[in-house]
C-alpha angles and dihedrals in degrees: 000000000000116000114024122176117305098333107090115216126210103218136138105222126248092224150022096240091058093044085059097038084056092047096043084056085060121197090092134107110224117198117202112205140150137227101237096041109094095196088060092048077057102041113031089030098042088067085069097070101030100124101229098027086098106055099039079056092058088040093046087044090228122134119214116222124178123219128203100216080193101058102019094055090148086065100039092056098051100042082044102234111178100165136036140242092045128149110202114185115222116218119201111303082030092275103160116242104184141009128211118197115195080349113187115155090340081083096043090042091049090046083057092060101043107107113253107258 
């Protein structure tokens, strides 16, 4: 699926009900992009590559889905998300902790600070 022990999986997910399944299991970063929104290709997908994101999200035990607000409503209505791109952390039972609007390194700077679980 998306997120499978400690080894953290950079997917976008097939269906709503898996998106909320993922975020109802908590501990997980979920960046909302869409397709046609360049700051988002720079942004969301820029996590990707960025070279230690990987490894601060196994030590912080915290998964990273992607979300398309343009294919996946449903969700973005729910999570209110009113802008994209936009990276919400989920907490345990899916409560949010923190919202990053436009994010950038904000998210990655914030991720640094975060204890070790």
């Amino acid at each position: 699926m998306i997120i499978t022990g400690a080894e953290r999986v950079f997917a976008i997910p097939r269906t709503e009900a898996e998106i909320f399944d993922v975020i109802d299991r908590g501990n997980v970063a979920v960046g909302y992009f869409a397709d046609w929104c360049m700051p988002c290709r720079i942004v969301v997908w820029g996590l990707r590559d960025y070279s230690g994101l990987k490894s601060i999200l196994s030590d912080k035990r915290l998964g990273l889905m992607y979300v398309d607000t343009d294919i996946h409503s449903k969700v973005v209505r729910q999570e209110r998300v009113d802008v994209v791109p936009s990276v919400i952390v989920y907490g345990e039972g899916g409560r949010e902790i923190k919202r990053f609007i436009g994010c950038g390194s904000s998210f990655t700077e914030w991720l640094r600070q975060q204890p070790v679980r």
